[in-house]
C-alpha positions in Angstrom: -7.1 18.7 8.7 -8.9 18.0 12.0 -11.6 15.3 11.8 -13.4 14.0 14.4 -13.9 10.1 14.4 -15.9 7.8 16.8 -13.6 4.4 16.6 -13.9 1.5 18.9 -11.1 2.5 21.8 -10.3 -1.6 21.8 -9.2 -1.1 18.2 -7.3 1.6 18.8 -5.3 0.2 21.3 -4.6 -2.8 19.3 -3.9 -1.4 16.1 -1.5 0.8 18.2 0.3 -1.8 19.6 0.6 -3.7 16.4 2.1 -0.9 14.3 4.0 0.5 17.3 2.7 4.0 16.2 3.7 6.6 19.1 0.2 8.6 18.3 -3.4 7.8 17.2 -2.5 10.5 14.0 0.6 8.5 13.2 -1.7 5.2 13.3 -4.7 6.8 11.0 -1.3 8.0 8.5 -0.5 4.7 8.5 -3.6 2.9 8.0 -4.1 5.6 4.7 -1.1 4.5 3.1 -1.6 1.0 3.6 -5.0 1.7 2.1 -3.3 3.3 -0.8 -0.6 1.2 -1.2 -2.9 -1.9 -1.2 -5.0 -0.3 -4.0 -2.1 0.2 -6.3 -0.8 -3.3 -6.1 -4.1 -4.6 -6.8 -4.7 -2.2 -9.9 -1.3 -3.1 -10.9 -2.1 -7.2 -10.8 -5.3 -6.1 -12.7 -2.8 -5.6 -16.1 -1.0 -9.1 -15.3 -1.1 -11.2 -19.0 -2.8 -8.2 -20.9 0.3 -6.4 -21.6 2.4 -7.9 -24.2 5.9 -6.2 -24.0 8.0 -8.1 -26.6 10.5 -7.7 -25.4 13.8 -9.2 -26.6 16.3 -9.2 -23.3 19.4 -10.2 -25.6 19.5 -7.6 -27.8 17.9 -5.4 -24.7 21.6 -6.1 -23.4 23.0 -6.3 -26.0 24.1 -9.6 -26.3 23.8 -10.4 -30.0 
């Protein structure tokens, strides 16, 4: 999809340099997934001590 963005050129050319990204495309790819990724782990941490698993390892493995 073609979009047309108006971006600060100085933080262009530092993000470039940062993420080494060859292309401005391959920097705005990048930036999305980070996006994403970020968004994930947080929702992720959001279920940290409300999921009770009980979870026995030794008889898990099998170590009765």
């Amino acid at each position: 999809m073609r979009t047309t963005l108006d971006i600060p050129e100085n933080l262009i050319r530092e993000a470039l340099k940062v993420t080494k990204s060859k292309t401005k495309t391959d920097l705005i790819k990048k930036a999305l997934e980070n996006i994403i990724q970020r968004n994930r782990i947080r929702r992720i941490k959001d279920f940290k001590g409300k999921v009770d698993l009980n979870i026995d390892l030794d008889v898990l493995r099998k170590r009765i």
